[in-house]
Structure formats: structure tokens, C-alpha cells
C-alpha positions in Angstrom: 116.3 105.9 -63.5 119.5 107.7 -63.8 121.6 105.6 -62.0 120.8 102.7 -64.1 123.3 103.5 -67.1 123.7 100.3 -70.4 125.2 97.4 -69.6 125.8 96.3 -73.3 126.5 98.7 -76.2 124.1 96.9 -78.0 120.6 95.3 -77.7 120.2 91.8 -77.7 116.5 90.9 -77.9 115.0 94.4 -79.3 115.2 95.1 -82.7 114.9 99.0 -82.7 114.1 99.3 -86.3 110.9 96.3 -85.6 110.0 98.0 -82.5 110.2 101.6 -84.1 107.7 100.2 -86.4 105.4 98.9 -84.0 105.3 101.8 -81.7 104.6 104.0 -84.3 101.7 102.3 -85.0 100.4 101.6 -81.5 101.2 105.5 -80.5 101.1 107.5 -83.9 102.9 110.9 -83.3 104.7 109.6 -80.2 108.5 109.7 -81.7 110.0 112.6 -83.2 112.9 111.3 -84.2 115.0 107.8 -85.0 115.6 105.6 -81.8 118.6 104.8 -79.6 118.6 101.8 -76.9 120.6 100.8 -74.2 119.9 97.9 -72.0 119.2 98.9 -68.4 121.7 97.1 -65.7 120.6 95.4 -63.0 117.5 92.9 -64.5 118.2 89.8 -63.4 115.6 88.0 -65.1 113.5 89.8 -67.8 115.2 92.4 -70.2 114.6 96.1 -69.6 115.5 98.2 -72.4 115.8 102.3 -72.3 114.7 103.4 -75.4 114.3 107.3 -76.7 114.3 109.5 -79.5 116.6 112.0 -78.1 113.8 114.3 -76.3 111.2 111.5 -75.1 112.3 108.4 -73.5 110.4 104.9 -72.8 110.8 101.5 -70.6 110.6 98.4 -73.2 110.3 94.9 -71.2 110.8 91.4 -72.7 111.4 88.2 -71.1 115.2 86.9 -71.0 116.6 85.1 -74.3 116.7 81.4 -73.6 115.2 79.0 -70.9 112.6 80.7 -69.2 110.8 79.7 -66.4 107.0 78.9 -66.4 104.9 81.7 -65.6 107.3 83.4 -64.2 108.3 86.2 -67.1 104.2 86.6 -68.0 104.4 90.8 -69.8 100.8 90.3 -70.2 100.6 90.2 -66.6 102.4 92.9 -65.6 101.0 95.1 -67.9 97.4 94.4 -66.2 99.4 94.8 -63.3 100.6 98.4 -64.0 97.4 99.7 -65.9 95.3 98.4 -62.5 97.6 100.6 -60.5 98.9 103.6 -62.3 95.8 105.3 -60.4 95.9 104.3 -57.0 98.2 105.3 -54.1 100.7 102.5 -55.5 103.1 104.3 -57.4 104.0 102.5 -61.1 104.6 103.6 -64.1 102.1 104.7 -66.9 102.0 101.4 -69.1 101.4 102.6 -72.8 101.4 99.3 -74.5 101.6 96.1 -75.2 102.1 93.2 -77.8 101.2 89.5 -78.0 102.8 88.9 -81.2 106.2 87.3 -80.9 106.9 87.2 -84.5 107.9 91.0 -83.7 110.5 91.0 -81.1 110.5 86.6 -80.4 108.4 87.4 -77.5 105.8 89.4 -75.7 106.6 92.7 -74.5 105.2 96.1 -73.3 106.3 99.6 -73.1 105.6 101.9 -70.2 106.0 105.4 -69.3 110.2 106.2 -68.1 109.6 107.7 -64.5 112.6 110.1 -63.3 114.6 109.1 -60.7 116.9 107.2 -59.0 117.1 103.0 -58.5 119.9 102.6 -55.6 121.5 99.4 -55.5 124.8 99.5 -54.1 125.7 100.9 -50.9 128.1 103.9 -52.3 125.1 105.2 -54.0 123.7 105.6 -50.4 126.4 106.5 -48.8 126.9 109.7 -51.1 123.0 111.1 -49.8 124.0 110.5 -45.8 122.2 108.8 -43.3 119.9 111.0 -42.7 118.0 110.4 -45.9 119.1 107.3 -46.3 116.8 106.2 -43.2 114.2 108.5 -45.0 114.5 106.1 -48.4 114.4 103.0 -46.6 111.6 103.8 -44.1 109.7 105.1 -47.4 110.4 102.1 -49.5 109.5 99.7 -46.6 106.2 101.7 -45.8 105.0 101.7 -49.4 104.6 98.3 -49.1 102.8 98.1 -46.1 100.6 101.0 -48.4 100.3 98.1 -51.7 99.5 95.3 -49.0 96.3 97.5 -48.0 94.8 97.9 -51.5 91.8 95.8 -52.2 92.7 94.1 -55.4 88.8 94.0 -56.1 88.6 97.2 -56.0 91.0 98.2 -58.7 90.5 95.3 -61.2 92.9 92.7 -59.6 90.1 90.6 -57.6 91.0 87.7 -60.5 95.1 88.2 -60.7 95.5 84.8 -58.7 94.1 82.4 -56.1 95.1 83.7 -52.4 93.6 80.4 -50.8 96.4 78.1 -50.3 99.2 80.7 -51.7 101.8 79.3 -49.2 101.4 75.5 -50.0 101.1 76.4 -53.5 104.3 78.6 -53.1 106.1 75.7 -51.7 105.2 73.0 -54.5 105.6 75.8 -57.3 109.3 76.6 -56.3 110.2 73.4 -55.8 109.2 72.4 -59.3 111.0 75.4 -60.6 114.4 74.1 -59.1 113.6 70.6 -60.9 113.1 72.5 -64.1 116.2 74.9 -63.5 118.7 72.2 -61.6 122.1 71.9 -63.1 124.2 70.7 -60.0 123.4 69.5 -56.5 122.3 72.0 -53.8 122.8 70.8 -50.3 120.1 71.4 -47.6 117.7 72.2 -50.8 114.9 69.8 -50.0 115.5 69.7 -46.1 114.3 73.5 -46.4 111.6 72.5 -48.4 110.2 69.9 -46.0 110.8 72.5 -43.1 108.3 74.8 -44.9 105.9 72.2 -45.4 106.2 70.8 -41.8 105.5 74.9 -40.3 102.9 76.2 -42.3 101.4 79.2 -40.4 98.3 80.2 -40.2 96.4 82.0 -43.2 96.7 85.6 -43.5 94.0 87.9 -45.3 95.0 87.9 -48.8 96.3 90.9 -50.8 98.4 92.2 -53.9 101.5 90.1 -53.4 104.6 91.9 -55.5 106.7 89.0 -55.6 110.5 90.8 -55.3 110.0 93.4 -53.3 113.3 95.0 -52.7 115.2 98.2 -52.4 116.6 98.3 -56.3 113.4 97.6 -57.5 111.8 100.7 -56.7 112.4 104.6 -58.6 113.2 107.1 -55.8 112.2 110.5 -56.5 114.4 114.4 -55.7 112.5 113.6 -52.2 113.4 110.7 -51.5 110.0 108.9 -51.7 109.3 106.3 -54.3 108.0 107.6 -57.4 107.2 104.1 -58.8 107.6 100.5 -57.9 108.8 98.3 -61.1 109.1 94.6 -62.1 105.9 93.0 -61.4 106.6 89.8 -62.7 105.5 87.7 -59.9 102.9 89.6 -58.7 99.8 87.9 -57.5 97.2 87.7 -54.9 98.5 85.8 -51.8 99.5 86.4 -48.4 101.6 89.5 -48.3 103.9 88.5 -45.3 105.4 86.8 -48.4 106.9 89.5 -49.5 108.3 91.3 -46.4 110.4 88.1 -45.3 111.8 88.3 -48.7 112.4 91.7 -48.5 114.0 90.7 -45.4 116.1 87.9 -46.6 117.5 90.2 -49.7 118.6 92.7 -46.9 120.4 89.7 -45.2 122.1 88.5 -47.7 123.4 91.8 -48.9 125.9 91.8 -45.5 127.2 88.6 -46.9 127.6 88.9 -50.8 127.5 91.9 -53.0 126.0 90.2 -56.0 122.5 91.5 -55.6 123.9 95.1 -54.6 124.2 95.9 -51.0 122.7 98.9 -50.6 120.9 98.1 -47.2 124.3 97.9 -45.8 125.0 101.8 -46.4 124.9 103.8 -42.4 121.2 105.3 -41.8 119.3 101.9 -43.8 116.5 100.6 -41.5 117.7 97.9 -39.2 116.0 94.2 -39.7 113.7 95.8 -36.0 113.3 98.9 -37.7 112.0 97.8 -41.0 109.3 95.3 -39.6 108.0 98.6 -37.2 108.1 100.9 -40.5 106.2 98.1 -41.8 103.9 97.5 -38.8 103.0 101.1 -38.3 100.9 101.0 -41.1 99.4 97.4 -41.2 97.1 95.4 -38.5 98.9 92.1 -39.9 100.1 89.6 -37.3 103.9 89.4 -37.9 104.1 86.9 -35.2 105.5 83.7 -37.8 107.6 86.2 -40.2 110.3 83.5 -39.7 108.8 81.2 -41.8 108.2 83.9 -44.3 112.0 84.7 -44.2 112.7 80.9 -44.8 109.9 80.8 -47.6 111.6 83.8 -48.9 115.7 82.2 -48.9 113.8 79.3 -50.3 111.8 81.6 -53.2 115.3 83.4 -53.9 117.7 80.3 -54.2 115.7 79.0 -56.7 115.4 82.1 -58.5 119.1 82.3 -58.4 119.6 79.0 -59.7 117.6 79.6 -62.8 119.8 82.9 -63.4 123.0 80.2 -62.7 121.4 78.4 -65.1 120.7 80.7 -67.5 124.8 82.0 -67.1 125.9 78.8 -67.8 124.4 78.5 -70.6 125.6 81.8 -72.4 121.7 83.7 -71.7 122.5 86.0 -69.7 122.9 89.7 -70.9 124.9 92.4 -68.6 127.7 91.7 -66.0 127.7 90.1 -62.4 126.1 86.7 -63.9 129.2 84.6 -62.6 128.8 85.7 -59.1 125.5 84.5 -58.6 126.2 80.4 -58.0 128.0 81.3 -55.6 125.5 82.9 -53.0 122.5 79.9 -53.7 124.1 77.7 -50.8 124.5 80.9 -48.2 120.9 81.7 -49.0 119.7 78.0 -48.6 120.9 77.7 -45.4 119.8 81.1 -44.0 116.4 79.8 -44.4 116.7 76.2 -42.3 118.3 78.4 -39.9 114.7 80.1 -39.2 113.0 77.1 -38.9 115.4 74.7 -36.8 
């Protein structure tokens, strides 16, 4: 991750000297030395902490301080998530425990194996590797999910990580209850999206591992420009994968109209919107033929994601920078999404 530098000099939510404890205990002989922590930029919702003794380094995640959504920062989760798939063709990283006990750190949390590498979020970034490889790291990052959305969650463990029967209704009514629970203002075209989604269901797809924010900064590229681990599986479940490609979709979208989620995909050589869905298509039999109303389940998914982060600002429980640009891009986002289904 060495592109992903602190975004706080300290660290709010992870008490080193607690944590030092605990992971001694978990993993005797593991540190050789005291601790140092940074907070890794870029989280938007749960807290990722870099922690190392000066010649090992670890990944520490937490959910975010404050109001936090139901279900929606579940470590326990992930960390079934991860242990499922360190083994398989899925590239994660090696999850090395986890604790339960929120008397320690005020929440659940897990640590996991740091994988080297580099997260690119912002379009510079790209632009410094060229556009040849740049096409080489987007057509790899788009495949790989093709490569997750083939795995048979029975096979690995995951046969009971949700209910894929109904996934898309149930999306609908989920997200929609999370933008009662996270609403601080009015949202025009909010609910006229919802009842566009409802109104152009499509028809059900085979189910699968669903990632749940699939996108370009959530991925570790390696020196070859192939991803060396996918990361923050959060709302990962078992549903119908298209799910996840028109988000992918509508966070590559939004990126040519607002920075604040990086805008990376906008750097010369990134996959086209066409080239993506064939990178993607190459390696799946899926019928594509209604991503639309995956792209408008998507903008719906993400504005009201974003407003729970707005929320969260507002109320001063938010840690890093780029919090106060995030209102802003809820309405763009919301309207992106009736545009697919009018």
C-alpha cells in the first residue's frame, strides 16, 4: 500500500498500547519491537490503521467512531470473508485475527496480513505509469472481478454468507431504510429513483460472491500491475453479481464529474465504459443485457452511502481529509441513476 501515506498524526480509535497487548497475545512472538500507527487515507467508512514495529507491518480494521450504519461495518464478516478466500484465485490478504470484545478497542476489529503494493486513486498516480499500463491495470482489476463472480461460494465456505434469492428487492428496501436512518436534509429525485428500481426489476441472475464496492482504489496492485489483493469487504454477500459491475460503473462515471472519490479512471489508457463491460464479458457467460438498471441500483447504493459519510462529517465523525466535499456529489449521483431508467 505505498501510496496510501497517514492522514492524521495520530490514531483516533486504536489504542496502540491496548492493541499491543492483545496482539501479543493472539500472535505470541509476532512483534519485535514497540508499535507505531498511522491511519491509512482514503477509508470512507470503516477505519484502516497501518500498524508496524519497524521491520513487520500489519492492516488493523475497525468500524468508524460514531453513527454507524446497520450491518453495514460487520469485521466479523469480513474476516470470514478474507479467511474463505486467502486460498483461492481471489486475491486478499492473509487475515491473522480477530476480536469480538469491544471493551478493547470500543469495537470489533481484525488484523490481516499488509500486502505490498500500490492502491491508485487519483488520476496523477496513473498518469506517472503511462497508458500503456494503465490499460493493463484497469483491464486486470476489471477482469478479476469477472474471476470472484465465478467462484462457488459453496465451495470455499461462503454457501451461508447471505440469501441470493431476492438480493435486488432486498437491495432496494435495505438502502432505502439506510437513507431514513442517515437523512439529514432533503435529496431531490431520491425516492423517484427508488420507485424506478422497483418498477424495472430484471430478471434474476445466478447468484454469486457479491463484493459490495468494487472499485479501482479498493484493490492492491502489485510491480506487475496485476492485483495482488482485493480489500474492504464490508458489504460483501451472496447476490447477483451484476450488482457490482454497474457500481463499478457508476464510480467510473462519477469520477469525470467530481474528484471526491479520486478520479483515477479518468487518467489516458483507463478502460472505456465499452471496454470495461468486454474485459468483464470475456470472462463471464452473464447476460449484461439490463446492466442499466444495475448502474441505477448502483448511483442509488452510492448516494446513500454518501449521505451517511455527509452525515457522519456533519457531525464531527469523520477522521482524514476530503469529508466536506462529499454532500456535494449525492444529488449528481442521484440523478445519474433516473437517467438509466427514464
Amino acid at each position: 500500500m505505498t501510496d496510501q501515506g497517514p492522514a492524521a498524526n495520530d490514531t483516533p480509535g486504536l489504542d496502540l498500547a491496548v492493541f499491543a497487548e492483545f496482539f501479543s497475545g493472539v500472535c505470541p512472538g509476532a512483534m519485535s519491537g514497540p508499535l507505531t500507527a498511522s491511519v491509512i487515507a482514503g477509508g470512507r467508512s470503516n477505519l484502516t490503521y497501518l500498524v508496524t514495529d519497524g521491520s513487520t507491518s500489519w492492516v488493523v480494521r475497525r468500524p468508524p467512531l460514531g453513527h454507524v450504519l446497520a450491518t453495514a461495518h460487520d469485521m466479523g464478516r469480513e474476516f470470514k470473508i478474507l479467511s474463505a478466500l486467502k486460498d483461492t484465485d481471489v486475491p486478499v490478504a492473509r487475515p491473522l485475527a480477530m476480536c469480538t470484545d469491544e471493551s478493547i478497542l470500543g469495537a470489533p476489529f481484525y488484523v490481516m496480513q499488509y500486502v505490498e503494493g500500490t492502491t491508485y486513486r487519483w488520476a496523477p498516480q496513473l498518469e506517472a505509469v503511462g497508458p500503456a499500463r494503465t490499460a493493463s491495470i484497469s483491464h486486470h482489476f476489471t477482469e478479476k472481478l469477472a474471476v470472484l463472480h465465478a467462484l462457488d461460494p459453496v465451495s470455499v465456505g461462503l454457501g451461508d454468507l447471505g440469501r441470493p434469492d431476492g438480493y435486488v428487492e432486498r437491495q432496494i428496501r435495505r438502502w432505502g431504510k439506510q437513507f431514513e436512518s442517515s437523512k439529514s436534509r432533503e435529496l431531490a429525485g431520491i425516492y423517484e429513483l427508488m420507485a424506478l428500481l422497483e418498477a424495472n426489476l430484471p430478471p434474476a441472475q445466478a447468484p454469486a460472491i457479491v463484493h459490495g464496492d468494487y472499485r479501482i482504489d479498493n484493490v492492491i496492485i502489485n510491480a506487475d500491475d496485476e492485483v495482488a489483493a482485493i480489500v474492504d469487504w464490508e458489504m460483501s454477500t451472496l447476490g447477483d453479481p451484476l450488482a457490482d459491475l454497474g457500481l463499478l460503473l457508476v464510480y467510473n462515471r462519477l469520477a469525470t464529474i467530481s474528484s471526491a472519490l479520486g478520479d483515477a479512471s479518468t487518467a489516458p489508457g483507463y478502460l472505456t465504459e465499452a471496454e470495461g463491460i468486454a474485459s468483464y464479458a470475456a470472462v463471464t457467460s452473464r447476460d449484461l443485457s439490463h446492466l442499466p438498471f444495475y448502474i441505477a441500483l448502483g448511483s442509488f447504493k452510492l448516494a446513500v452511502i454518501l449521505e451517511g459519510i455527509h452525515f457522519r462529517y456533519t457531525q464531527g465523525q469523520t477522521v482524514g481529509k476530503g469529508f466536506d466535499l462529499i454532500g456535494d456529489v449525492v444529488a449528481p449521483v442521484i440523478q445519474s441513476g433516473i437517467a438509466e431508467l427514464s
